[in-house]
N, C-alpha and C positions, 0 to 999 in steps of 0.2 A: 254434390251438385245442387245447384240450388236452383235452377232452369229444369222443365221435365224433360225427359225423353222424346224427340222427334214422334209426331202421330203414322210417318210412314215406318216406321222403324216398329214403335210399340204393335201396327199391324200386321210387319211382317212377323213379329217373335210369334205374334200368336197363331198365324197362320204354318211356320213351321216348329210349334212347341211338340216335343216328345220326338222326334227325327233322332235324336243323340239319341235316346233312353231305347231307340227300334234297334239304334245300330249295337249298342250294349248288348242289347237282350241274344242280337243274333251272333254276337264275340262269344257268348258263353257257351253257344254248339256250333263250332265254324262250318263243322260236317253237316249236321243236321240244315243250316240254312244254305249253304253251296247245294245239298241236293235236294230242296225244295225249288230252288231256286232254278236247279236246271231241269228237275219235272216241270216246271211251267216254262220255259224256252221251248222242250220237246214237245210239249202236248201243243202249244202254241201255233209250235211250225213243221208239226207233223206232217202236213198234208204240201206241204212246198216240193217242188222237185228234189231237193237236196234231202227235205226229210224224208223220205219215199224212197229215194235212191239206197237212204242208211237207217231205212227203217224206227225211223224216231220211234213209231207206235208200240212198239214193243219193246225198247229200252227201260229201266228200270233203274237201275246206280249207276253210279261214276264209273267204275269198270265196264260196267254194259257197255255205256256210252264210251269209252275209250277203246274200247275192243274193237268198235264200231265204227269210229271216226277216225282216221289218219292225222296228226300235226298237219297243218297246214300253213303258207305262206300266202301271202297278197295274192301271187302268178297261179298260185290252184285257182283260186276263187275268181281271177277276173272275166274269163268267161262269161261266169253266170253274172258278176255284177254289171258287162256289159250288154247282155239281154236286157237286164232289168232296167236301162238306161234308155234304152231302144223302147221301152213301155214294156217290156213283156211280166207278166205277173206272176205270182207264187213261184220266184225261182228258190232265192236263198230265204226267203221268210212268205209266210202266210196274208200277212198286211200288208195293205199298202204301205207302198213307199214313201214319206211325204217330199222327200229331196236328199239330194247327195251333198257330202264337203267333200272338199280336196285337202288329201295333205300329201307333205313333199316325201317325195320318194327319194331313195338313197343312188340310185345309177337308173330306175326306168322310169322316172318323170315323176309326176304329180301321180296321188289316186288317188281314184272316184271310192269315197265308202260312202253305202246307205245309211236313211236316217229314218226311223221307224216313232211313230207316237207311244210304244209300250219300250223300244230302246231310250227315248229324251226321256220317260218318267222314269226310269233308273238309276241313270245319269240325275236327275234333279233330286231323286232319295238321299242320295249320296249330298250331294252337294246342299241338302238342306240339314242334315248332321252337321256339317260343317259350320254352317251358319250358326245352328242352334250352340253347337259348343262355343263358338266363337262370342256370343254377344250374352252366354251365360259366364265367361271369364272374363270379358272386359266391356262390362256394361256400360261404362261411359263412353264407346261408340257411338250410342243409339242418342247421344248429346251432339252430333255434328251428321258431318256432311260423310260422303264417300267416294272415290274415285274410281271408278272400272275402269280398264283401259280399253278404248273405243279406237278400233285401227282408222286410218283416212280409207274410205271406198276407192279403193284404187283400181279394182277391178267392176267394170262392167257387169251387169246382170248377165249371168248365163245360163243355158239351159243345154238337157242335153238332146241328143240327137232326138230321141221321144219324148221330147217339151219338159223332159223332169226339171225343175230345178236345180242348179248348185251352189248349192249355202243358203240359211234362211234366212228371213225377209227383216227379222230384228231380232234381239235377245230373251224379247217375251216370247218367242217360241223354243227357246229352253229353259224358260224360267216359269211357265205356264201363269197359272193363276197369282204368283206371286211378284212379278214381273211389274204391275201399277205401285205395291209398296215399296220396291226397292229405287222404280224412279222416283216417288215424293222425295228423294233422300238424297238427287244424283247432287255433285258439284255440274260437275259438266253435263247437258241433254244428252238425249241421245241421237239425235238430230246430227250433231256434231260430226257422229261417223258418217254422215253423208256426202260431206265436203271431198271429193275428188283427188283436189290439188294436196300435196302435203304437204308445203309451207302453206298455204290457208290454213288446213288443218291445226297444224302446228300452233300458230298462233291464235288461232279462235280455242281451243285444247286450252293454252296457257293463258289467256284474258279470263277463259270463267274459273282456272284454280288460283290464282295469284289475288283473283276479287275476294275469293272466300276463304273468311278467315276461320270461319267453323270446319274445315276438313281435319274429318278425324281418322279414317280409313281411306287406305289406296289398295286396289287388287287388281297384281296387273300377273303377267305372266314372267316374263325376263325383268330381272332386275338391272338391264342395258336399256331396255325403252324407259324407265321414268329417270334413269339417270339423261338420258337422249333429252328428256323433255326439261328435265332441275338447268343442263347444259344451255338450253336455250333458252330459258329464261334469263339468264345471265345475260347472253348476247344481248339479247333482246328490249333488255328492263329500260332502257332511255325511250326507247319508240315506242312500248305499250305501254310506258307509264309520263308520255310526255302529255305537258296539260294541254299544249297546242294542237295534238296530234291530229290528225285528217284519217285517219286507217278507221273502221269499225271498230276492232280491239283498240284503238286509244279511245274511241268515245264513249267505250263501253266502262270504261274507267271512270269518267266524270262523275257516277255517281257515286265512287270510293272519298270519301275525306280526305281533306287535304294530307290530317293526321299520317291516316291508312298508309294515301301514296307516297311518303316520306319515308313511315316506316320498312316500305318494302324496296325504295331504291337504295335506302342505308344499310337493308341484309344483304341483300344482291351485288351487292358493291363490294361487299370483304372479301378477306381470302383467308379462309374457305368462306362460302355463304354461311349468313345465320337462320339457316331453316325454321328454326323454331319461332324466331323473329315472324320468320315466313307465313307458318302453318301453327300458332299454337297451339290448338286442338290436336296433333295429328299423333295420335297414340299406337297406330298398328300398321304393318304394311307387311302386305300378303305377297311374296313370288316365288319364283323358281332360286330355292338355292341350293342343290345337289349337282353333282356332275361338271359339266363345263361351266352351268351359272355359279358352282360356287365361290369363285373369287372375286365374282362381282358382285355376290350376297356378302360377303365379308368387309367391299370397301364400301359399301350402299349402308350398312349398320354402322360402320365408323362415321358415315355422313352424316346418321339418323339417328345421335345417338339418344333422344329423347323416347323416340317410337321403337315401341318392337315390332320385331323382325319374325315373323313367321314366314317357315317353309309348306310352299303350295303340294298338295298330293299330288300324284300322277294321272291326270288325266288325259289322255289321247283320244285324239277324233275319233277312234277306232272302239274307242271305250274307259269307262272310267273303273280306274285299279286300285287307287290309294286316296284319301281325306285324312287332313289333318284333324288329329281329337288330341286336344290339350296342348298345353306348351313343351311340353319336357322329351316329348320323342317325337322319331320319324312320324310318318303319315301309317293308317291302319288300315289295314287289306278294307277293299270295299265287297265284302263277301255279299251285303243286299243286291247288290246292284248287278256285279259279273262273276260269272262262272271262272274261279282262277285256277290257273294249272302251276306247276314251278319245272320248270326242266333243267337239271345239272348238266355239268361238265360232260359225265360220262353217259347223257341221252334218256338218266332216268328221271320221271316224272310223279313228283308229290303232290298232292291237295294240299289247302292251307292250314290243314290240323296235323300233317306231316312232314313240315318244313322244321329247320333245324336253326336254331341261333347262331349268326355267324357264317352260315352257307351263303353261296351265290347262285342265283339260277335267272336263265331267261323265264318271260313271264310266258304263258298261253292263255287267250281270253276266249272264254264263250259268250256272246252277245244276244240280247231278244233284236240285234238288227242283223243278222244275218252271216255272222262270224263264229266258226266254228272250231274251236281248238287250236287261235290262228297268233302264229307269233310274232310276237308286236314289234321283238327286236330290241328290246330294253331290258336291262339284267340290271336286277336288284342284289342286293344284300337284307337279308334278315339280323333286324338289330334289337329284337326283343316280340316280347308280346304285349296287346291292350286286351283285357281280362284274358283269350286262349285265341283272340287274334293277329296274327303274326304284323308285325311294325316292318316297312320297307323302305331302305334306301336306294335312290336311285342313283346307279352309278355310272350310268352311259347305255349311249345306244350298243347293242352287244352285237352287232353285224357292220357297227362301224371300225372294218377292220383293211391295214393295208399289208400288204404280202409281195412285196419287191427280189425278195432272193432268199423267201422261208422265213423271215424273223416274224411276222404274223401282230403287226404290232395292234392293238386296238385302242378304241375313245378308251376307255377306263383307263388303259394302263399309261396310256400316254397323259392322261390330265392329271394319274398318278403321281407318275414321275415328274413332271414339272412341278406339280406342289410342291411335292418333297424335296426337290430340289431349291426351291425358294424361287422359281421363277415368275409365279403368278400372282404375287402381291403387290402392292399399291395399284392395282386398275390397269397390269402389264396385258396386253393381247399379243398371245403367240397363237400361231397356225402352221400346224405341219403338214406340208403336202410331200407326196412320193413324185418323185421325178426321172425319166428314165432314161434321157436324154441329155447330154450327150453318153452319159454309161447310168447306171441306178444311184440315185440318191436320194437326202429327203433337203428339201430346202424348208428353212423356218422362216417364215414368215414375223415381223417383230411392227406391230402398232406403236404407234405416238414419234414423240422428238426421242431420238438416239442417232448417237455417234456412230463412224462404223469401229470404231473399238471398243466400243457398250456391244454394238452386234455381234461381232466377232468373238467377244467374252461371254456373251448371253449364249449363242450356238454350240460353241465346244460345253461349256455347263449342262447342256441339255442333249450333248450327244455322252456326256458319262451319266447321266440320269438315265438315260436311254438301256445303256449296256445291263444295266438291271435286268433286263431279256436274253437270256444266254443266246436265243439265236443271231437277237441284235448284234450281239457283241462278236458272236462268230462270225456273221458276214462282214462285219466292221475290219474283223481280223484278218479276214481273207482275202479283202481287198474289192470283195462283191458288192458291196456298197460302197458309194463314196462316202467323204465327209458332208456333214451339212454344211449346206449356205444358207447363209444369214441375207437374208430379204428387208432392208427395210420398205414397209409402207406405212406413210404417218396414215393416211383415209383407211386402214386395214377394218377397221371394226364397220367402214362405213362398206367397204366391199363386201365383207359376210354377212351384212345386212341385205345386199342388194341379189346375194347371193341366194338368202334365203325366199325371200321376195322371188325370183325367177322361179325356184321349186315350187309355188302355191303356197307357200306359207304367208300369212298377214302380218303386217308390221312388227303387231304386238305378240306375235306368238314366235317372232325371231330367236333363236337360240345358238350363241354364237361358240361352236365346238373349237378342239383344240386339235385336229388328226382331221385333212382334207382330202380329196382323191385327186387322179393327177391331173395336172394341168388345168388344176379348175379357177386359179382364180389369173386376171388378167394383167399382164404384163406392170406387176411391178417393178420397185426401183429395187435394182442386186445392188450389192455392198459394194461400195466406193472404194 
């Protein structure tokens, strides 16, 4: 390179230098730092109702504390996180609350979880390992721009019934101090998320990444929302690249080169686009590629194929469980930051120095915001270890499960079987929902242009992928299940967008599964 490093970039490396070398140090005794970690959650929130109730003060190890504390799901705890909403204080944690986020709920709506200023600095420990690995392996980053993915404000400021907030005010309040270097650095402001409307959004979004030709990072969550946004640019490219244009986003152009705007209506124009024409800087792009995202992590890299493709760790509103360190594996337990539990099949429960290469388990997180042993509902796979901390994939939410006449089918096993079946390559979106009307079945749901003898051949394909579940295949057999139906919906990926949207979840944090529940989604077109 013959250009230096961006000056908000060289600030940020040095405000989060040695963040990787903390998280190293604590891989080399995962025990030792899981239970220093959770003597300062209990000493923290000793004096809370909750730790008073379970005696924090005199707990000591992992087993004290598990002898102690029950598993727990969301429905134990909402109680107390509804007090705490109400204003009431020191229920589940010691400190103040600073605000709540919502996230979607699987069958009883949205939920309210706490957000604590000693839970965001844990969450940001983490998340600054990340960073530090990331711009120590591909330094020429810190030579461009970056894209965060910023949802449209589509919800309204809210608060709760005791004036709490819900959701914070910007991203500097989880990115604390670091927060002014990473915006000298944004392509798009942050401003941006302000805009209401989401076509505004949208295209004010794609006027500041199509002007800049320095983007060298994009980190978004679903690898659906930047494909959603590459999609519109296409549409789009005559009206915000016309020299006439009257909209803001075309004026906003006039100061691009004639050059510039030529060469980006000649990428835009191919088929496929010529991205790279696009974004020649653009060397890495961060998201979700495990689980339901992974077959749109897989057509996103065949897009992309100049930039790599790194998979986002697992971070959930509720807490953060995995970062990615390095390129070559999963993401690596985030033992600074939460208290992890692993619970198997058969209800036993490991630390992260006793997990096993190869096993599955739900996760259980302990939080400094007020989550105690609580199951997240996402079941990993152990796919190695980073020095003696265990490596996780994530394979589905593990509670999304549908049970129509005993076959028990769940996410993992159904986005299994499709893979393997060859059904979710080139950018195919299937949805399976249980249906119980007019007798039990499941109807599949099938995205984009298809015939109904592409449907009808996609469906049976994917009811013998199915049978892979002996119970499947016994209800099949027995006539307790029907056959499926083949649903087409070309707008399908736009309905599980809209779907997720209705649950709380934000644009950009849509994740579009492959196993629905019933009757959830609305009156699409059945097979002709």
């Amino acid at each position: 390179m013959t250009t230096p490093p961006l000056p908000g970039w060289t600030a940020l490396a040095r405000h989060i230098a040695g963040a990787r070398a903390r998280l190293a140090a604590q891989a080399a005794d995962p025990r030792a730092t899981q239970q220093a970690l959770l003597a300062q959650i209990l000493s923290r929130h000793a004096g809370s109702a909750f730790g008073q109730r379970h005696g924090f003060a005199r707990l000591r190890t992992l087993g004290d504390y598990q002898q102690a504390v029950p598993r727990a799901t969301y429905d134990d705890f909402a109680p107390e996180i509804e007090a705490m909403a109400r204003g009431e204080p020191a229920r589940l944690v010691s400190e103040p609350v600073l605000a709540f986020e919502r996230t979607g709920g699987s069958t009883g709506g949205p939920k309210l979880i706490p957000l604590t200023a000693s839970g965001l600095a844990a969450q940001r420990e983490g998340l600054f390992a990340w960073l530090d690995d990331l711009l120590q392996r591909h330094p020429r980053l810190m030579h461009g721009h970056s894209y965060w993915s910023i949802s449209p404000a589509t919800r309204a400021p809210e608060a709760t019934a005791g004036g709490m907030r819900i959701g914070l005010s910007s991203d500097a309040e989880y990115l604390g101090d670091a927060a002014p270097h990473l915006a000298a650095v944004l392509s798009v402001p942050p401003e941006v998320g302000g805009i209401g409307d989401v076509e505004s959004w949208r295209r004010a979004t794609l006027a500041h990444l199509l002007a800049d030709e320095r983007l060298a990072l994009v980190s978004v969550w679903s690898p659906t929302f930047w494909q959603e946004l590459c999609r519109h640019a296409m549409l789009l490219k005559d009206e915000l690249l016309a020299l006439d244009g009257h909209t803001a986003e075309a004026n906003f152009f006039q100061s691009l080169s004639p050059a510039r705007r030529a060469r980006l209506h000649a990428a835009l124009s191919q088929t496929p686009p010529d991205w790279r024409a696009v974004w020649p800087q653009l060397a890495l792009i961060s998201c979700w590629t495990h689980a339901s995202s992974a077959p749109w992590a897989a057509q996103l890299a065949a897009e992309f194929p100049h930039a790599t493709l790194q998979g986002k760790g697992l971070l959930a509103t509720e807490g953060l469980v995995s970062v990615p360190i390095d390129d070559d594996g999963d993401p690596v337990a985030a033992i600074g930051s939460t208290v992890l539990e692993f619970e198997d099949d058969a209800g036993l429960v490991f630390a992260c120095d006793e997990v096993a290469e190869g096993a599955e388990y739900q996760v259980l997180l302990t939080t400094h915001a007020g989550l105690y042993r609580y199951r997240l509902g996402d079941r990993v796979r152990v796919t190695g270890f980073w020095h003696r901390a265990p490596r996780l994939h994530l394979l589905g939410r593990g509670h999304a499960a549908s049970d129509l006449c005993g076959e028990k089918l769940t996410e993992a096993f159904v986005l299994q079987a499709l893979t393997s079946a060859g059904l979710l390559t080139n950018g195919q979106t299937l949805h399976l929902v249980p249906r119980t009307q007019p007798a039990p079945h499941y109807a599949l749901l099938i995205g984009g242009p298809c015939s109904a003898d592409q449907a009808a051949r996609i469906a049976a394909r994917a009811d013998t992928a199915l049978r892979a579940n002996p119970q499947y295949a016994y209800a099949r057999d027995l006539g307790q299940l029907g056959q499926i139906v083949a649903l087409r919906t070309p707008d399908l990926r736009e309905q599980l967008q809209n779907l997720s949207l209705a649950e709380g979840q934000r644009l950009g944090d849509a994740k579009p599964g492959v196993l629905g529940r019933t009757d959830e989604m609305t009156a699409p077109r059945r097979l002709g």
